[in-house]
C-alpha positions as CSV (number, residue, x, y, z in Angstrom):
1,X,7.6,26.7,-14.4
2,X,4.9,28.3,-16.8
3,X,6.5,28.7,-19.9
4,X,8.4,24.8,-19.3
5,X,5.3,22.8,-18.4
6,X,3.3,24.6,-21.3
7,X,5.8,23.8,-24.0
8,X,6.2,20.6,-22.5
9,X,2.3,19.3,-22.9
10,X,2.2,21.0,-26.4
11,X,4.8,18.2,-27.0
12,X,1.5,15.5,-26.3
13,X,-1.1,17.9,-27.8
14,X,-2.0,19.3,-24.6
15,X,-3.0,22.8,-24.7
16,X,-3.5,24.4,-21.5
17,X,-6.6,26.4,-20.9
18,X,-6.1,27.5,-17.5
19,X,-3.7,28.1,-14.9
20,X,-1.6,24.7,-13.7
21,X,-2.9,24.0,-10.0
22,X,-0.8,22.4,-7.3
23,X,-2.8,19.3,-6.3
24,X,-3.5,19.0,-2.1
25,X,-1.3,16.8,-0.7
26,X,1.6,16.6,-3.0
27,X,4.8,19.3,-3.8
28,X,5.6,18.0,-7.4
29,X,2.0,17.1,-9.2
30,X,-0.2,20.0,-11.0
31,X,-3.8,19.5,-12.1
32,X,-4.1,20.7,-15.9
33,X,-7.5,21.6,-17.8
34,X,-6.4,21.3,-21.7
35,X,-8.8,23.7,-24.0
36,X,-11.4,20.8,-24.4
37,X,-11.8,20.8,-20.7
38,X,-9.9,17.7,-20.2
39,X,-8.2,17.0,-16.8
40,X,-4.7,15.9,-16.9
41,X,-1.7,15.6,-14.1
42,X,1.7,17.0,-14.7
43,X,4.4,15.1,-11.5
44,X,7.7,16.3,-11.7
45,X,10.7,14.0,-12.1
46,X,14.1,13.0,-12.3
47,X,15.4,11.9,-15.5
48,X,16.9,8.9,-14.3
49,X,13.4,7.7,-13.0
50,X,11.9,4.2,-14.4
51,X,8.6,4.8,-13.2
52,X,6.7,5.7,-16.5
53,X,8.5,3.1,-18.2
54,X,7.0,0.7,-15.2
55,X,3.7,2.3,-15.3
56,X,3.0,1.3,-18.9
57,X,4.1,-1.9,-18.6
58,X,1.2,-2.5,-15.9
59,X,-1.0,-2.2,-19.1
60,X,-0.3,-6.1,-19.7
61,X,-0.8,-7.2,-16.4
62,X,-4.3,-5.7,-16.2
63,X,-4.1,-4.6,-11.9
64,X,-7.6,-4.6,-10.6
65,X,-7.2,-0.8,-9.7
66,X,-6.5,2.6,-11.2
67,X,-3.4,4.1,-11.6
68,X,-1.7,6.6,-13.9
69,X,-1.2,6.0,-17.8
70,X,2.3,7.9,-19.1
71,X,0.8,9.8,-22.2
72,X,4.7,11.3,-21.8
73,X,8.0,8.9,-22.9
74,X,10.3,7.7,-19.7
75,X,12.9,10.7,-19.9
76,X,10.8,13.6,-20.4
77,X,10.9,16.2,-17.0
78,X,7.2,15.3,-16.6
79,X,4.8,12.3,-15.8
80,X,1.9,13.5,-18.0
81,X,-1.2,11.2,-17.2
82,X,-5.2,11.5,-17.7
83,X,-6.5,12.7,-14.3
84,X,-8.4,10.1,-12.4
85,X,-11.3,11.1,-10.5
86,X,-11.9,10.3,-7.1
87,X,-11.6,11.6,-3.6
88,X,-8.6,11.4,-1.3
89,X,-8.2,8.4,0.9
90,X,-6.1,10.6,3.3
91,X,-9.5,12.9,3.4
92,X,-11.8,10.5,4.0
93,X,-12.6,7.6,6.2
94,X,-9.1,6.0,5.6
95,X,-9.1,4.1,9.1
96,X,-12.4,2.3,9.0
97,X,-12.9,-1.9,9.2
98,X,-14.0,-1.6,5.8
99,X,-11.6,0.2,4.2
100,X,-8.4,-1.2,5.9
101,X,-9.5,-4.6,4.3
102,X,-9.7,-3.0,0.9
103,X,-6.4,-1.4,1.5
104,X,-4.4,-4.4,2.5
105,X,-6.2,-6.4,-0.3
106,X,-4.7,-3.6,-2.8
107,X,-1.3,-3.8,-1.3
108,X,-2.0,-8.0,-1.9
109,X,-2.4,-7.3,-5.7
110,X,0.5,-4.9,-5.8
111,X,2.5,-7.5,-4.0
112,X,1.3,-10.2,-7.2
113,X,1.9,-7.4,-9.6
114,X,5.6,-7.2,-8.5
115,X,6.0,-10.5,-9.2
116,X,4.7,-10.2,-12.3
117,X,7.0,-7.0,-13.5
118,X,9.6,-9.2,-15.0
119,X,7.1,-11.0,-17.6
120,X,5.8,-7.8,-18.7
121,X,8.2,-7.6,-21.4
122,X,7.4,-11.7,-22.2
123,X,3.8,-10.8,-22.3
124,X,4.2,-7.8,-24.8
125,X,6.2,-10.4,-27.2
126,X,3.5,-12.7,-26.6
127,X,1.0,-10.3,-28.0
128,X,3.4,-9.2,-31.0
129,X,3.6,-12.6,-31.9
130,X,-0.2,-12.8,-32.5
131,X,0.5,-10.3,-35.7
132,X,0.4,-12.2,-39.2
133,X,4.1,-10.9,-39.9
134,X,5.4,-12.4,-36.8
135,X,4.6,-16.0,-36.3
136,X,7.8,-16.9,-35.8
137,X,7.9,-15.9,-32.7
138,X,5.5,-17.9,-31.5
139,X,7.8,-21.2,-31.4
140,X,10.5,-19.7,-29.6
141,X,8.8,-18.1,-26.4
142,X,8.3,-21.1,-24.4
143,X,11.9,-22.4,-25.2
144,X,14.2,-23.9,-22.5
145,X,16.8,-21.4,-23.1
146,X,14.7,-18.6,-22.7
147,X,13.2,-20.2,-19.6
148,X,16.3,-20.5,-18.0
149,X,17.6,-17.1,-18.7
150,X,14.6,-15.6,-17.1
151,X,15.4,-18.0,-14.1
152,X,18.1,-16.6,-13.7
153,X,17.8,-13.0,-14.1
154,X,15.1,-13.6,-11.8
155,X,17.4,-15.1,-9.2
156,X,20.0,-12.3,-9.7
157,X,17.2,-10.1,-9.1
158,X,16.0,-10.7,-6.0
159,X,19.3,-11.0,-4.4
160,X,20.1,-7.4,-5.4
161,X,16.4,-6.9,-4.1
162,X,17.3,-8.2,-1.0
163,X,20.5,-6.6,-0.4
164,X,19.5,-3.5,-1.4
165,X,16.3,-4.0,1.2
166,X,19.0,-4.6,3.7
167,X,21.1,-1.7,3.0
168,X,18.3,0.9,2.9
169,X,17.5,-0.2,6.1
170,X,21.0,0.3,7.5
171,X,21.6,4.2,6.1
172,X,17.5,5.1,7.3
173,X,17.7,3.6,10.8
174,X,21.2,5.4,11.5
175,X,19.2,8.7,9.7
176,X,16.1,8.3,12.0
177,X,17.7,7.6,15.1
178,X,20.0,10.6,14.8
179,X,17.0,12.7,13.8
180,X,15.3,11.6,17.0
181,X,17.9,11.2,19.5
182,X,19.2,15.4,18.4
183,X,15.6,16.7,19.3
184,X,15.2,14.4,22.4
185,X,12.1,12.9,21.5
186,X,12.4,9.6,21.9
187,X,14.8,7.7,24.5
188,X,17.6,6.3,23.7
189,X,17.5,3.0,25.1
190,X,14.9,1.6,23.3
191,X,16.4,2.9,20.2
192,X,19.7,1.2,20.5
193,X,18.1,-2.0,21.1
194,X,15.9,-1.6,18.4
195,X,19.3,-1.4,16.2
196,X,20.7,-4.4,17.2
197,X,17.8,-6.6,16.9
198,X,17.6,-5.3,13.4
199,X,21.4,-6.1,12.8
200,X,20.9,-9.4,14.5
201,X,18.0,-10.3,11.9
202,X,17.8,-10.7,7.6
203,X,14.5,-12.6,7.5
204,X,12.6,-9.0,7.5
205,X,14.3,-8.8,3.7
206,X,13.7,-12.0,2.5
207,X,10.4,-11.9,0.4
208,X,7.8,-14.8,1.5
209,X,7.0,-15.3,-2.5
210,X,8.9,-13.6,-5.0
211,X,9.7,-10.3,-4.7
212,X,10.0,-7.7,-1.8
213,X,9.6,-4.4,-4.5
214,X,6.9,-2.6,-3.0
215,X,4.9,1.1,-3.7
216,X,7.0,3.0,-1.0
217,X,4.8,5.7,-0.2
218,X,1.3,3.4,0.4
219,X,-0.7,6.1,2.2
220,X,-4.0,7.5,2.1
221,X,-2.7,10.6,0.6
222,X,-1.7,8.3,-2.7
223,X,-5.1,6.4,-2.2
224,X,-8.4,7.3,-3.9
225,X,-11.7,6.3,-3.7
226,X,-13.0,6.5,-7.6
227,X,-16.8,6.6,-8.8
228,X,-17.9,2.7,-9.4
229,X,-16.4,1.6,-6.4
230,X,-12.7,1.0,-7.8
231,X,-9.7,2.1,-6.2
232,X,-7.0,4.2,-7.6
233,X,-3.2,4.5,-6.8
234,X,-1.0,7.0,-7.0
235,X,2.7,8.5,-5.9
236,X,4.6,5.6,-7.6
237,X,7.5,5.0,-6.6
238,X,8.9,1.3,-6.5
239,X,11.9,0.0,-4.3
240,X,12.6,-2.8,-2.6
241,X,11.7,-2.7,1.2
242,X,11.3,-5.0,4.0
243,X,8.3,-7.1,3.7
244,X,5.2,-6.0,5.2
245,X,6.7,-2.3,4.4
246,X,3.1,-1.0,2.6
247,X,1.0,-2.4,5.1
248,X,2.6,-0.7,7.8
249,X,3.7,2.3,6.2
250,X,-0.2,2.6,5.9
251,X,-1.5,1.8,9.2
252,X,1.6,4.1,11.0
253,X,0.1,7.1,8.7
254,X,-3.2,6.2,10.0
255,X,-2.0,6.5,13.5
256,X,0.0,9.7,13.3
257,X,-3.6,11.0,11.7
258,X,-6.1,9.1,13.6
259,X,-9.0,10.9,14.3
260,X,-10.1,8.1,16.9
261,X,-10.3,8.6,20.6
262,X,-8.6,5.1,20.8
263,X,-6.0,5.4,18.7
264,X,-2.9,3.5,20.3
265,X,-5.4,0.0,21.2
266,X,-6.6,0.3,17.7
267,X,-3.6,-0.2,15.8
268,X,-1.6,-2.0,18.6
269,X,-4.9,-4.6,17.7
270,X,-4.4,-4.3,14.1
271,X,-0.8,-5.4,14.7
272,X,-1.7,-8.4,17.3
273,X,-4.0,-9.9,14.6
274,X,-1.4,-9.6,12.0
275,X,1.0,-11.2,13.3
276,X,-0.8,-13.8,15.5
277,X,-0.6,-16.5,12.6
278,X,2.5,-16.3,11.3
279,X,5.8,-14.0,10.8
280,X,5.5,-12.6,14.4
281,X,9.1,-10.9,14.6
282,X,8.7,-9.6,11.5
283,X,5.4,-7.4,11.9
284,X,6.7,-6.4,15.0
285,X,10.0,-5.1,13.3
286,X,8.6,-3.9,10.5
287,X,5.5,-2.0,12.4
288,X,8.5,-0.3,14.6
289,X,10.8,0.7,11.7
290,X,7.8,2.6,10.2
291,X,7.3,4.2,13.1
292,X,10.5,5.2,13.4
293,X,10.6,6.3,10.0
294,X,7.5,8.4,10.1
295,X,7.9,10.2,13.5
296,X,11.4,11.0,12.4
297,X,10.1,12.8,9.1
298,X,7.5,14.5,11.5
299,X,10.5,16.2,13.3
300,X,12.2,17.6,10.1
301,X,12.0,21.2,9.8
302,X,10.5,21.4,6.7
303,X,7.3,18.8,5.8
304,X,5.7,17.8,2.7
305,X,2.8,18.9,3.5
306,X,3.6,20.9,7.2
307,X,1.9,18.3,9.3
308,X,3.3,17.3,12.5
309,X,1.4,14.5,14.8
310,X,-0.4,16.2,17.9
311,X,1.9,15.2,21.3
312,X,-0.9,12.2,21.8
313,X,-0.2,10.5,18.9
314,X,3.7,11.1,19.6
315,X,3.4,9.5,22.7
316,X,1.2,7.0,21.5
317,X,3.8,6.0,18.5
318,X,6.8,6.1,21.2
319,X,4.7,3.3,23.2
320,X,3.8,1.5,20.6
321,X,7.7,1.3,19.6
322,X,8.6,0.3,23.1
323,X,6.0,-2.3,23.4
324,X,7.3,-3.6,19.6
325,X,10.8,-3.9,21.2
326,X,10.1,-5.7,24.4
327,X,8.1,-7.9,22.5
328,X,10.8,-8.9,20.4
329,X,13.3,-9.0,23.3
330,X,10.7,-11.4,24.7
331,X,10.6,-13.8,22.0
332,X,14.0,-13.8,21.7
333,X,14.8,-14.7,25.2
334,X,12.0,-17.7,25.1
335,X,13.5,-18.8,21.8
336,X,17.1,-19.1,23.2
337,X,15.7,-20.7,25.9
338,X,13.6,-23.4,23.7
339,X,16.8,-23.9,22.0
340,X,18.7,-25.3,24.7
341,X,16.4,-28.1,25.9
């Protein structure tokens, strides 16, 4: 990939001055040093791929965190961004009080910012607007017909979100459980039951405000801790997914990785307080999928980065799954049983 990524950053007026090296943690990303001993990131990626286009419109909505700047256009083979200094979440203290709460206060702004996504292109009008050969356009972006068109894309929107949330769901938990149930490591009873209280239930899709897009891959590994205290995020890649889906996807990569001796009443804590106000069923279904979703990719042949949980924290995750399903068997039974009286 030499010769490609060279004559690809020559394109930007990056010249490399040293060999491309793989960054830890990731299979597609390579750290640059141009000939001014700037750092830059090259990330592999499908043409049809929206992110960069996504990425710069986060400019206008100013998020309170770093993330990666496309100095590359949308269908180039590359994400070509500024390097952003910082140390690895994933290799540091990514399961402490303090920086849990930071965490889920990220995945909070995230959550805003994907509300937001729609009115990027508003907001960039907005700003056009402001130059002396535009003016016009000033009078016309707060018109009722433009209101109600973004109403309703907005509408149309989130009920493709929604279904699509739905129907991920579907294909993975069939994937997962097959994975699981062909190298005997989980049994199969609790599985099964897990599937039909998922088919039973929709509300997991249905987005409390908004929108249920979401980072997919909001682990430490994507997580850094940048000089000044800020936060930076990385390994974008936005879908819709059943709400909750980052914080869990999180805290289930924390478990799999804990390097506590009380692991499995750490995070089956983290969970109880969660979901002791509001949304009960849903953390509990949401914290099992992403278990299911992460000690399945554990058993695949061939891992990103090699790691496989030790046998504790398999075990761990497999009671933690059964205790998510009894739970929700539970609820369900005193629910029907509320229902009749």
């Amino acid at each position: 990939m030499g010769e490609g990524l060279t004559d690809f950053c020559k394109r930007y007026q990056v010249e490399i001055g040293e060999e491309p090296q793989l960054l830890p943690h990731s299979c597609q990303s390579w750290l640059l040093t141009d000939m001014a001993g700037k750092r830059w990131v090259a990330k592999a990626k499908g043409p049809e791929e929206t992110i960069p286009e996504r990425l710069k419109n986060f400019a206008v909505l100013y998020p309170p965190f770093l993330y990666p700047q496309p100095a590359s256009q949308p269908y180039d083979p590359y994400l070509l961004y500024p390097y952003i200094e910082g140390t690895v979440l994933a290799d540091g203290p990514f399961e402490e009080g303090e920086i849990i709460d930071r965490v889920m206060e990220i995945i909070g702004r995230i959550q805003a910012l994907m509300r937001s996504l729609n009115l990027a292109p508003h907001y960039q009008q907005t700003l056009r607007s402001q130059e002396p050969r535009q003016e016009g356009l000033m009078d016309s972006r707060f018109s009722l017909g433009w209101l109600q068109a973004m109403n309703d894309q907005q509408k149309r929107g989130r009920h493709r979100e929604i279904a699509e949330s739905f129907q991920w769901t579907e294909a993975r938990l069939q994937e997962w459980c097959g994975a699981l149930q062909s190298r005997g490591v989980w049994a199969q009873a609790p599985l099964t039951a897990y599937r039909e209280q998922i088919q039973k239930n929709f509300s997991m899709h249905v987005p409390v405000v908004g929108s249920n897009l979401c980072h997919t891959a909001m682990q430490p590994e994507h997580l850094l801790l940048c000089p000044g205290g800020q936060m930076g995020v990385l390994g974008w890649h936005i879908e819709p997914r059943p709400r909750f889906y980052m914080v869990y996807t999180y805290l289930i990569w924390s478990l799999l990785h804990s390097r506590r001796a009380d692991g499995r009443e750490y995070y089956r804590t983290l969970l109880a307080k969660n979901s002791n106000t509001s949304f009960y069923e849903e953390h509990h279904r949401v914290f099992a999928l992403c278990l299911l979703e992460q000690v399945a990719r554990s058993c695949r042949e061939q891992t990103t980065d090699g790691f496989r949980p030790s046998e504790q924290r398999l075990e761990e995750a497999e009671h933690l799954f059964r205790e998510c399903v009894e739970n929700l068997a539970k609820k369900e039974k005193k629910t029907a049983e509320f229902l009749k009286h």
